[in-house]
C-alpha positions in Angstrom: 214.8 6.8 37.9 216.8 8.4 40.3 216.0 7.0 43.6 218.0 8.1 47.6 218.1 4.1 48.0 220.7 3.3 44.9 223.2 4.9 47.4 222.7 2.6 50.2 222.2 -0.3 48.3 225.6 0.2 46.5 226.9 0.3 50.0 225.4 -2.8 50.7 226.8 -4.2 47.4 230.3 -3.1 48.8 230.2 -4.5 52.0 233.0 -6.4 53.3 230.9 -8.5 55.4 228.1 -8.3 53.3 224.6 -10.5 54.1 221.6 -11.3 52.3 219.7 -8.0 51.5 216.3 -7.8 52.8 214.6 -5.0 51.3 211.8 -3.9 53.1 208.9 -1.8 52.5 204.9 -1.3 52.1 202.5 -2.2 49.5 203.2 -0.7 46.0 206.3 1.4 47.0 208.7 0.0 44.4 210.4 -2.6 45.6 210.3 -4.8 42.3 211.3 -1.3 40.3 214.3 -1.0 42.7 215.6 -4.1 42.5 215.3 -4.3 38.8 216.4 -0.6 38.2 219.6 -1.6 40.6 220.6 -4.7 39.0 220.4 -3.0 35.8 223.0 0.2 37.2 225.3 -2.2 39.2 225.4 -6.0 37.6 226.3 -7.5 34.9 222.7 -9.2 34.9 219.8 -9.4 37.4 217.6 -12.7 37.7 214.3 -11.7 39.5 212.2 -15.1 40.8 208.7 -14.0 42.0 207.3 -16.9 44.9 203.7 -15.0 44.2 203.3 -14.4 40.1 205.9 -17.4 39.3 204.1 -20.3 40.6 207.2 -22.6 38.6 209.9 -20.8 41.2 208.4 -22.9 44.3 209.7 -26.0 43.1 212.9 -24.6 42.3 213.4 -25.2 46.1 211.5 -28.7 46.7 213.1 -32.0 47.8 216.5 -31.9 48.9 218.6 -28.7 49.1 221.2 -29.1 46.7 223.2 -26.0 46.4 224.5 -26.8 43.0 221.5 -27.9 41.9 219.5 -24.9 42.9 221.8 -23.0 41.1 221.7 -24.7 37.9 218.1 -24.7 38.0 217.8 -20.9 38.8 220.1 -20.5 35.9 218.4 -22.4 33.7 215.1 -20.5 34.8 216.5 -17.1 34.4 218.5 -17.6 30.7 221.2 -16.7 32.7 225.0 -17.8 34.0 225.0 -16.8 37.5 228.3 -15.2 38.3 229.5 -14.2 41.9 230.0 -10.7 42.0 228.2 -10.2 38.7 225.4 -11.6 39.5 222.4 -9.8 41.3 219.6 -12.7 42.4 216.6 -11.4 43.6 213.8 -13.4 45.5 210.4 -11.3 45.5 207.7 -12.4 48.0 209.7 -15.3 49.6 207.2 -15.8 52.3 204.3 -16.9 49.9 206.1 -20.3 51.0 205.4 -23.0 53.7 208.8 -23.4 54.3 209.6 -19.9 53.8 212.5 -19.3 57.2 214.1 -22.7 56.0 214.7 -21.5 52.4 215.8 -17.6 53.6 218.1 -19.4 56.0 219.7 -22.1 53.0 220.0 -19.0 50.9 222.1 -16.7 54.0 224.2 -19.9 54.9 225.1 -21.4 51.4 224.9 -18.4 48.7 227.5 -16.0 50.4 228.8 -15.3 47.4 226.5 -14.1 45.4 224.6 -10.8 46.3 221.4 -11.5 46.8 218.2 -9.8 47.2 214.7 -10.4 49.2 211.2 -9.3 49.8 208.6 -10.2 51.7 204.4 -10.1 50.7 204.0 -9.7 54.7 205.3 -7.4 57.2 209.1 -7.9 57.5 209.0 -7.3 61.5 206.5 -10.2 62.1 208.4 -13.1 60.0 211.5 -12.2 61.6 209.7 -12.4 65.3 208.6 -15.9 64.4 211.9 -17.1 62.8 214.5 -14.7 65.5 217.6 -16.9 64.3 217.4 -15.0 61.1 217.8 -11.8 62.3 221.9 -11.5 62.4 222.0 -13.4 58.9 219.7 -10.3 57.1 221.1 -6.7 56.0 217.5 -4.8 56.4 216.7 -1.9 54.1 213.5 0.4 54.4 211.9 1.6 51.0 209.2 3.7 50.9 207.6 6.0 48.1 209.4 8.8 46.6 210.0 12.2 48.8 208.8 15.0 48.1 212.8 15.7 47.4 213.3 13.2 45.2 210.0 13.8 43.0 211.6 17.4 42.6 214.8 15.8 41.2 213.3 13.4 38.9 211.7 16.4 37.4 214.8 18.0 37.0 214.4 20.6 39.4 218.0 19.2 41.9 218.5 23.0 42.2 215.4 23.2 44.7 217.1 21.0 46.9 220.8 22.8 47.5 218.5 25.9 47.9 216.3 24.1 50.7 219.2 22.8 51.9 220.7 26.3 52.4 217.8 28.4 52.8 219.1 29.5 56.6 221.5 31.4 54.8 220.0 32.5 51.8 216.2 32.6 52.1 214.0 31.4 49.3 212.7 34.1 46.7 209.1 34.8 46.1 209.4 33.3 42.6 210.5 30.0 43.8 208.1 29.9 47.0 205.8 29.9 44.0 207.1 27.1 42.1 208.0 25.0 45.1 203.7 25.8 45.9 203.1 24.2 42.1 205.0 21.4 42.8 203.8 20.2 46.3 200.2 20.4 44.7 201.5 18.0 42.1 203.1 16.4 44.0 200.3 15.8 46.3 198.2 14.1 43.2 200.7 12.2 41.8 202.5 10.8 45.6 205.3 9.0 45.0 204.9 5.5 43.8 207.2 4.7 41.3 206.1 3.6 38.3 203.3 6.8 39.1 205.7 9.0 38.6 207.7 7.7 36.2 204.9 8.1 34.2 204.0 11.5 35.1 207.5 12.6 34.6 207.4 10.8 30.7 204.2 12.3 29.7 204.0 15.4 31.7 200.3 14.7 32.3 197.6 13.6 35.0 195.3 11.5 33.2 197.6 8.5 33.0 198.5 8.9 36.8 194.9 9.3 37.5 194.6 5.8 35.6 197.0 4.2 37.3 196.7 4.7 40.4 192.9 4.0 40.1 194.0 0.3 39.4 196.5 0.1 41.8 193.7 0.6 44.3 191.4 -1.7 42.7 194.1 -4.4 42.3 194.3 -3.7 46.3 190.6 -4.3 46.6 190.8 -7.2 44.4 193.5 -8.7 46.9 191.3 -7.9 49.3 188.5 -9.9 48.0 190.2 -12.8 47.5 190.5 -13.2 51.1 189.5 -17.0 52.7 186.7 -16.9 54.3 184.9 -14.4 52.7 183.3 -13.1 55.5 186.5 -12.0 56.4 187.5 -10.4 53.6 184.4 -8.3 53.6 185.4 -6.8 56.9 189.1 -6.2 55.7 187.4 -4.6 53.0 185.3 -2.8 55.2 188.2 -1.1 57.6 190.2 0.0 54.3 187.6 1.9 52.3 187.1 3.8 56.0 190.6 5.0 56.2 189.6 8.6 54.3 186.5 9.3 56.7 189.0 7.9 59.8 191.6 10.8 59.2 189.0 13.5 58.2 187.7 13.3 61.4 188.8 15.6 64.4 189.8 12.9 66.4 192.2 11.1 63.7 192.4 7.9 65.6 191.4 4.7 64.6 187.3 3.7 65.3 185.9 0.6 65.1 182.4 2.2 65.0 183.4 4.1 62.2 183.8 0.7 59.9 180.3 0.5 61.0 177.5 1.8 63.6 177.5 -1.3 65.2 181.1 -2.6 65.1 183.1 -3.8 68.3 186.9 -4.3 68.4 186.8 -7.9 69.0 185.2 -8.1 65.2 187.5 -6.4 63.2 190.9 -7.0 65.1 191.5 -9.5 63.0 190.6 -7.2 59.4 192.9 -4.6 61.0 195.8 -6.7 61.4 195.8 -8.3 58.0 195.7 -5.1 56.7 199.1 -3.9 58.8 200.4 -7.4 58.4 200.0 -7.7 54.2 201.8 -3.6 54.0 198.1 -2.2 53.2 198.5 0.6 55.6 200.8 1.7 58.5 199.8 2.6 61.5 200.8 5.5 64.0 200.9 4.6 67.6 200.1 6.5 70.3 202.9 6.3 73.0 201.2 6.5 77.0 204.1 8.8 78.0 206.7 10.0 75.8 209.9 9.2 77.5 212.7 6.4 75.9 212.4 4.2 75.1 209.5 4.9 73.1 208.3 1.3 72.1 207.8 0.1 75.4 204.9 3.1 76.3 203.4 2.4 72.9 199.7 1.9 73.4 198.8 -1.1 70.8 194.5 0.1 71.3 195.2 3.7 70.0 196.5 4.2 66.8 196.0 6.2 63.2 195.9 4.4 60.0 197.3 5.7 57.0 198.1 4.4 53.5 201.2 4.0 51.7 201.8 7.1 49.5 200.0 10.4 49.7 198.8 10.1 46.3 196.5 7.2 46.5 195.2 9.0 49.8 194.2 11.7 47.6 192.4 9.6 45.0 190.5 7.6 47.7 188.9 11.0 48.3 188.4 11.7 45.0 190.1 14.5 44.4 191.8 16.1 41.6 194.6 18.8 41.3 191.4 21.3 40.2 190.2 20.8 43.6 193.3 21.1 45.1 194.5 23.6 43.5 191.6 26.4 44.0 192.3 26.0 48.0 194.3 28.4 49.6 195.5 25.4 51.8 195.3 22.4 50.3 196.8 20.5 53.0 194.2 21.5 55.2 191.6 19.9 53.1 190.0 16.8 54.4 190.8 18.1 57.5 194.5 17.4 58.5 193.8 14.3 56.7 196.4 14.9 53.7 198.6 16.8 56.3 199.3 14.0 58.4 199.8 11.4 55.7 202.2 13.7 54.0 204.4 14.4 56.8 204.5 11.0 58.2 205.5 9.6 55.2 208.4 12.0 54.7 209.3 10.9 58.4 209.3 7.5 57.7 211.3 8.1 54.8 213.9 10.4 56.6 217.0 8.2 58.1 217.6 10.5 60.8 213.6 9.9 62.0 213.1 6.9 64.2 210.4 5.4 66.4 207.8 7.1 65.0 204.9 8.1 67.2 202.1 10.4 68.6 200.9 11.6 71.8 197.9 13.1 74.0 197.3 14.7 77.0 194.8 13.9 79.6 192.9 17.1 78.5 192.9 17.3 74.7 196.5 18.3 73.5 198.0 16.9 70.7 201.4 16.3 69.4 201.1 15.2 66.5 204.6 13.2 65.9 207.1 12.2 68.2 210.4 10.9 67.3 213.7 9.1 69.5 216.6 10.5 68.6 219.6 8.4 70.9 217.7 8.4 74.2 216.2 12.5 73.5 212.7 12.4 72.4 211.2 15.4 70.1 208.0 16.7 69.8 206.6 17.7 66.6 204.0 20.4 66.5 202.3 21.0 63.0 201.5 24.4 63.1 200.9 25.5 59.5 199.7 29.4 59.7 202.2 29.9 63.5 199.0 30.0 65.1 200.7 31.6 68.7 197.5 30.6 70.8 198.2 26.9 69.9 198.7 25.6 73.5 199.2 21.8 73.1 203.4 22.3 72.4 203.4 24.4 76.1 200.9 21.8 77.4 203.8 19.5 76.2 206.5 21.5 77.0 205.0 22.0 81.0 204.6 18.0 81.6 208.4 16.7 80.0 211.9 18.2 79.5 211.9 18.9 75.9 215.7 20.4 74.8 214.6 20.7 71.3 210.9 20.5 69.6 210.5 20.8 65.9 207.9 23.3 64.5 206.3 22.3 60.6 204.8 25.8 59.2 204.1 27.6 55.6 206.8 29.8 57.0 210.3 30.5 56.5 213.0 28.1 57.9 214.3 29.7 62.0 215.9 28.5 64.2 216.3 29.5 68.0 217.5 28.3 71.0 214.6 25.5 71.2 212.7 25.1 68.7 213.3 24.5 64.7 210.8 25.3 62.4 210.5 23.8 58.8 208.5 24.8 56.3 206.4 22.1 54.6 208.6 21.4 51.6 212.1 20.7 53.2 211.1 18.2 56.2 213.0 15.6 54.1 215.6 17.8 55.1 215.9 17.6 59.3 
């Protein structure tokens, strides 16, 4: 499946200098499929050792480090003969061990010559926090769920994207505003994990994504459940099944009393955080004032929780392309609920996006999504019908120098002298 990443990881595998590859990404966005569906393109063979469903792979790395050893063994294990250059080794939820920074950092300083790949069960930004010498021996790559882009492509439809690419010039016709319509519904319902749309795209149908992404949720829950003590897991499980009645709220951000009537901060902190730390959700930030650099006015009480791909968002409120497609706006359904998770997630996956965040005034304007780009920070306003008596972009633009703030409509790509407007369907492309 055709995937924006192969690029970047064939420029990895290129790499004069090249380091260990850790590939980095949420829950259930592919990063097994990538790997495998990489090694496949670009090696000769590709051994996979999973620390989580391969229980035997731990003791490939007990006792005393032996390089040649370990390598015999992992050849051994894999049916393989590991060859440098040929060779892709990939280790999938490395952290599931005790000794987890010691083995990353036996594998940067004595397998240089191999390429080698890694993931991580937890968030990647915490376990390199706690183990800081690792952080110049690790090339980092982000993964997340498919664009809205690339679903078009693996549906054959590349055309779409040299026309949004060029629609300054040549504007969209009426017949493909159309299409382009169909296929954001779709695409809303399906979302972009992998393995979803791969079957979607074989089968051409929605029952089997509708299956599937019902047990990716439940194996989620299951996780969940498994949680020591239990009484903990029953709150984690507590703060994800409220995400869909957090975000269809007004007031998108994150309430403890929401979980429950009753609930206080100090009881779920620790349900919330397992939940960012294991990749179940991603937070938005709010920043206190949005000057650079942005991650030192981020405000760690106020924050919006969303999930990892717009399609299971979708099924967690139950709905089906029928539903979504007899509204008129079907991104204003829920609220902004399915708005928000769909545009954040095409920032996140856009390179050119960084330091994601949002902001709020004193009064009640909103920006919805703030960005760094060098030491410039851009607005985004979400303004899908060009409502002109919106007032929280002026409120915005009265308080801070903005020299460029980014408009996300139904409407036609413009540009003037401040302000860019994309329509919904080509954000991938800013």
């Amino acid at each position: 499946m055709y995937r924006e990443i192969l690029n970047q990881l064939a420029e990895w595998k290129d790499k004069e200098n090249r380091k260990v590859l850790l590939l980095s990404g949420g829950k259930g966005v592919g990063k097994s499929y990538t790997l495998s569906d990489f090694g496949a393109g670009f090696f000769a063979n590709t051994c996979i050792f999973d620390f989580k469903e391969q229980e035997y792979v731990r003791y490939l790395f007990e006792g005393e480090l032996d390089k040649n050893v370990i390598l015999k063994k992992l050849s051994v294990s894999c049916g393989e003969t590991l060859v440098p250059g040929e060779t892709l080794l990939v280790f999938e939820n490395v952290d599931m061990l005790e000794n987890s920074s010691e083995i990353v950092a036996y594998i940067c300083g004595q397998m240089e010559e191999y390429h080698v790949a890694i993931t991580l069960m937890r968030l990647e930004e915490n376990f390199l926090k706690a183990n800081r010498e690792l952080e110049n021996k690790l090339d980092i790559i982000n993964i997340y769920p498919l664009s809205f882009s690339e679903f078009l492509i693996v549906n054959k439809e590349n055309s779409f994207c040299d026309r949004i690419a060029n629609q300054a010039k040549e504007p969209l016709t009426k017949m493909e505003l159309e299409k382009l319509d169909y296929y954001m519904k779709v695409y809303l319902v399906v979302g972009g994990i992998p393995s979803v749309v791969k079957e979607f795209v074989e089968t051409g149908s929605l029952e089997p994504v509708e299956t599937m992404k019902a047990k990716i949720l439940m194996g989620m829950v299951e996780e969940i459940e498994s949680v020591s003590p239990p009484v903990l897991a029953k709150k984690i499980k507590q703060v994800f099944e409220s995400i869909p009645a957090q975000l269809e709220k007004d007031n998108m951000k994150f309430q403890y009393g929401m979980v429950k009537l009753t609930a206080r901060a100090r009881e779920y902190k620790e349900a919330v955080e397992w939940l960012i730390d294991n990749k179940f959700v991603t937070p938005l930030y709010r920043v206190k004032e949005p000057t650079a650099p942005l991650f030192t006015k981020q405000d760690d009480k106020s924050f919006e929780m969303y999930v990892s791909d717009i399609g299971l968002l979708v099924s967690m409120f139950g709905l089906t392309l029928d539903d979504i497609e007899k509204e008129d706006s079907p991104f204003m359904m829920r609220g902004q609920a399915l708005i928000k998770q769909y545009i954040y997630g095409e920032l996140l996956h856009n390179p050119n996006v960084n330091d994601i965040y949002y902001w709020i005034s004193e009064a009640t304007a909103k920006i919805e999504f703030l960005f760094q780009d060098s030491d410039v920070v851009i607005p985004i306003e979400v303004n899908l019908d060009l409502n002109e008596k919106a007032q929280s972009l002026k409120v915005y633009k009265s308080k801070y120098n903005v020299p460029m703030a980014v408009r996300i409509s139904k409407d036609k790509m413009g540009m003037t002298k401040d302000m860019l407007t994309l329509p919904m369907f080509s954000i991938w492309n800013l």
